[in-house]
N, C-alpha and C positions, 0 to 999 in steps of 0.2 A: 620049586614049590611056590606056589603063589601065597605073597602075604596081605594081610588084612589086616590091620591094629584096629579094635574101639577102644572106645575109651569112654568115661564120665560118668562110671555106674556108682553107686555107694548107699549109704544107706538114708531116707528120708522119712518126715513123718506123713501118715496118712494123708492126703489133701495137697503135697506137694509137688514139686516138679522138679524134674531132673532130663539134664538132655545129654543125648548121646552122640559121639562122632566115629564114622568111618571112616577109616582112609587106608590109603597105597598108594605108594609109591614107585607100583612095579608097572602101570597101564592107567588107561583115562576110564571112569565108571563111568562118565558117560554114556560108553561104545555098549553097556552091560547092564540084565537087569540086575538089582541090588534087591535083598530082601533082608530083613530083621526079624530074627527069632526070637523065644523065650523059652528055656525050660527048668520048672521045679525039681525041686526031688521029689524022684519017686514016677514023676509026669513025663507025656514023653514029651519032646518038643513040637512045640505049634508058629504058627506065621502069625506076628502081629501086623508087620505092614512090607509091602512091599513100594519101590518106583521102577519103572520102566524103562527101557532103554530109550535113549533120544528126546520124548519131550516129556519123558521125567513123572507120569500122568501116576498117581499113588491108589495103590489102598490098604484096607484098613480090615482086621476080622471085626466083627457087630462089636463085640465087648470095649473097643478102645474107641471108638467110632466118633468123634468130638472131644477127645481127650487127648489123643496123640497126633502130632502130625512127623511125616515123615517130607524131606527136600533134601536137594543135591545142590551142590555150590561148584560148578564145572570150574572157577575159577580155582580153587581151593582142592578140587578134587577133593570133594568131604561128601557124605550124607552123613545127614541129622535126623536124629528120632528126639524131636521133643514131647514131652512125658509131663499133661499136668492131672490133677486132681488124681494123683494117685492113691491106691489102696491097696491090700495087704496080699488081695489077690495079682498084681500085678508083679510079684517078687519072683525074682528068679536070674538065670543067666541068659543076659540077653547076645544074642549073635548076629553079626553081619555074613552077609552071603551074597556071592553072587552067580552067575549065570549064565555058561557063556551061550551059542548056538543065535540061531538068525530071528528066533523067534523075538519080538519086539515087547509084548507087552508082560506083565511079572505076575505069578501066582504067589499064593500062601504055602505052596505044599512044598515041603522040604526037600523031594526026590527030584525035581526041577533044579537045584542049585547044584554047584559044581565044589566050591571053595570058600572055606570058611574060617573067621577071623576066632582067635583062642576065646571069646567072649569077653563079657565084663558083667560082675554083679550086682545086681538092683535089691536092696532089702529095702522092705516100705513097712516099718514099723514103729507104736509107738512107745 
């Protein structure tokens, strides 16, 4: 079973920032695309960002779009979801994912991913 750990979720006030990390230790994300989820209670889970395999190329769904950025650190074998000006609607458990197959570039849509990290929780309240 492939593992995934993030980490860095907790809880902040409206306006802040909080950044997340991916990693394994079991294969290089590089070779894979990586994606980051979120899901409420109650909601189902949606794609905030994904990068790409090889030259890492990100996006974003509309709502985070200037807010979040996502990066891979091939050294470090990490992706980062950094998370500013956050709001209330942003809470939830966010997940790493990734992707295996030849296909190169990263969707939003959750049925594309293969393997996913136990999450980690983002409360943004004040």
């Amino acid at each position: 079973q492939v593992q995934l750990v993030e980490s860095g979720g907790g809880l902040v006030l409206p306006g802040g920032s909080l950044t997340l990390s991916c990693t394994t230790s079991e294969f290089t994300l590089e070779s894979y695309r990586i994606g980051w989820f979120r899901q409420a209670p109650g909601k189902e889970r949606e794609g905030v960002s994904c990068i790409s395999k090889g030259d890492g190329s990100a996006y974003y769904r509309q709502s985070v779009k200037g807010r979040f950025t996502t990066s891979r650190d091939d050294a470090r074998n990490t992706v980062t979801l950094q998370m500013n000006n956050l709001n209330p609607e942003d809470s939830g458990v966010y997940y790493c994912t990734i992707a295996r197959g030849l296909w190169r570039l990263c969707t939003l849509d959750k049925n594309d991913y293969d393997y996913w990290g136990p999450g980690t929780p983002v409360t943004v309240s004040s």
